[in-house]
C-alpha positions as CSV (number, residue, x, y, z in Angstrom):
1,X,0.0,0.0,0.0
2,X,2.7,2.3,0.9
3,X,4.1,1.8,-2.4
4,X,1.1,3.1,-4.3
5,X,1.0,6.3,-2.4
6,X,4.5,7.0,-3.3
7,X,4.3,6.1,-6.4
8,X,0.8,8.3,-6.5
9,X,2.4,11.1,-4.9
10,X,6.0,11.3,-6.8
11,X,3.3,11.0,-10.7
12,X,1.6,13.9,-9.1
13,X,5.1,15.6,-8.9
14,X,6.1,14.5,-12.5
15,X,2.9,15.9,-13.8
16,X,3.0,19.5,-12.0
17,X,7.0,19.6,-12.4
18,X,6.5,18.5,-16.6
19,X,3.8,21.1,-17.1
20,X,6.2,23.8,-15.3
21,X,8.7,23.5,-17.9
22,X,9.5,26.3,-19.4
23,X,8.6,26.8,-23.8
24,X,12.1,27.2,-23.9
25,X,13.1,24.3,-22.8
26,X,10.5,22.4,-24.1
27,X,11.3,23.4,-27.9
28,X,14.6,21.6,-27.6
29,X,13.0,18.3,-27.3
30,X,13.3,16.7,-30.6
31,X,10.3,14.1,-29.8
32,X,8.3,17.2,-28.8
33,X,8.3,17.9,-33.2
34,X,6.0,15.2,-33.8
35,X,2.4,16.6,-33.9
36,X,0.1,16.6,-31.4
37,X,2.6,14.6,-29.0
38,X,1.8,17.0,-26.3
39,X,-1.9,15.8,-26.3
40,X,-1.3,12.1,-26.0
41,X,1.3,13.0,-23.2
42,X,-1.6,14.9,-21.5
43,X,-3.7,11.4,-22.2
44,X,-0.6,9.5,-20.7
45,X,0.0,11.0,-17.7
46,X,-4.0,11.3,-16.2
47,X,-4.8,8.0,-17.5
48,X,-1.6,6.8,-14.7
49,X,-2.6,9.4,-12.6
50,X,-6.3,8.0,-12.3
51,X,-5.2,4.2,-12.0
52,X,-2.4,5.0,-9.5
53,X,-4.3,7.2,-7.1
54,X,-7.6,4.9,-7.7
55,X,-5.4,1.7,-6.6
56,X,-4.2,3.3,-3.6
57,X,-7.4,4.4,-2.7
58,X,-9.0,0.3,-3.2
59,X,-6.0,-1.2,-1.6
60,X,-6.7,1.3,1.4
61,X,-10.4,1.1,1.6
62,X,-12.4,-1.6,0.2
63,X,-15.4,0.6,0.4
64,X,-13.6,2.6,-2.8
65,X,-15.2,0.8,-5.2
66,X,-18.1,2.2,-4.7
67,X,-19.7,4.6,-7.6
68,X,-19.7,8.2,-5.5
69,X,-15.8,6.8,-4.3
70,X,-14.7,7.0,-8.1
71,X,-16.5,9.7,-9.7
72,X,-15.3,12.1,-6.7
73,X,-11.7,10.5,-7.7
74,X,-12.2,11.9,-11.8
75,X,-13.8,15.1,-10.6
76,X,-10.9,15.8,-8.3
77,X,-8.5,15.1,-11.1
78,X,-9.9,16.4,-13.4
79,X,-10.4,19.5,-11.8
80,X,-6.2,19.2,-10.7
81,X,-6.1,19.1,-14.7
82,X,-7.9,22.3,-14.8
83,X,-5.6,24.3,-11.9
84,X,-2.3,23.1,-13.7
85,X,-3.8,24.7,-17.5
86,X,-4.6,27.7,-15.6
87,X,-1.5,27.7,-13.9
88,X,0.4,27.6,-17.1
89,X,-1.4,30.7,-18.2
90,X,-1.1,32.5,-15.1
91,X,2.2,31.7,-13.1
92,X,4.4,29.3,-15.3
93,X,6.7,31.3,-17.3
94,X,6.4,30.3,-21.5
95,X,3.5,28.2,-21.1
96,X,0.1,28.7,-21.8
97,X,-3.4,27.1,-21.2
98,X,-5.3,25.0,-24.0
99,X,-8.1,23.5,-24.1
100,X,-7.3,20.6,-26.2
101,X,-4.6,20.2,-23.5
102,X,-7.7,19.9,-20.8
103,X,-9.6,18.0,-22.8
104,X,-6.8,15.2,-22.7
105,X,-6.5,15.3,-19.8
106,X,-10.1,14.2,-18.8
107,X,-10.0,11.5,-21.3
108,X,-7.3,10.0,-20.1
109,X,-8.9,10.1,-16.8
110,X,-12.2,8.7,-18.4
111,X,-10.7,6.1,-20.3
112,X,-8.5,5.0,-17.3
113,X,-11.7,4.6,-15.0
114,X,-13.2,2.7,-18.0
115,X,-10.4,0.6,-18.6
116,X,-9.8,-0.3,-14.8
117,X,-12.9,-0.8,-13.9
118,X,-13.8,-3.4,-16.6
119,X,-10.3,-5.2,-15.5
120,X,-10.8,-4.9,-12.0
121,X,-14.6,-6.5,-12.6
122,X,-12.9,-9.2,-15.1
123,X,-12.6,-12.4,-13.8
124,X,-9.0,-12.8,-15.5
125,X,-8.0,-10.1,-14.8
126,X,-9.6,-8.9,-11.7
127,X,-7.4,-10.9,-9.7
128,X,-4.2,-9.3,-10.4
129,X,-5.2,-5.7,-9.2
C-alpha cells in the first residue's frame, strides 16, 4: 500500500513539475516535433494518474469501489487538470493554457476509469489488481 502512495504522490510531482517546464526548454526536445505529441502525453500521464491514485485508494479502503468513491476520484483530477492549465497561463513562465490540453486530460482520466474498472470486474484479470 505504501508503495502506491508513493508512487501516486512522486506521478503527481512529474505531472506539475513537466507542465512547469519552461517553452524554452520544451522546444529543444526533438520528440516534442511530432504533432500533437503533447496531447497524447496529457492522455498518458492522467490516464496513470487515475489508476495510480484509484489503486491506492482500493488497496486502502475496500469501500472505494463504490460509484460516488470513483467519480469524486475523476472530478478531483480532473479539476487538478484544470488548476495546472490555468496555472500555465497564469504563473508558469512560457507556457500557456489549451483546451485541447484539458480536454486530454479528462479522457485520459475517463478512459483510465473505464479501462480499470472493466479489469478490476474481469474475472481474469480482476485478480491481479
Amino acid at each position: 500500500m505504501i508503495w502506491n502512495l508513493v508512487f501516486s504522490i512522486i506521478w503527481t510531482i512529474i505531472i506539475i513539475i513537466g507542465s512547469a517546464i519552461s517553452g524554452n526548454t520544451l522546444d529543444h526536445v526533438s520528440i516534442l516535433k511530432i504533432p500533437h505529441i503533447d496531447k497524447i502525453i496529457h492522455f498518458i500521464w492522467y490516464y496513470v494518474l487515475y489508476i495510480s491514485w484509484y489503486s491506492y485508494f482500493l488497496k486502502k479502503n475496500v469501500r472505494f469501489i463504490k460509484i460516488r468513491y470513483r467519480l469524486f476520484l475523476i472530478i478531483t483530477i480532473i479539476c487538478f487538470g484544470w488548476v495546472i492549465e490555468l496555472f500555465q497561463q497564469y504563473v508558469f513562465i512560457k507556457r500557456s493554457a489549451e483546451l485541447n490540453d484539458f480536454i486530454a486530460d479528462s479522457m485520459g482520466v475517463i478512459m483510465a476509469f473505464t479501462t480499470y474498472f472493466y479489469a478490476y470486474q474481469s474475472k481474469l484479470f480482476g485478480r491481479f489488481l
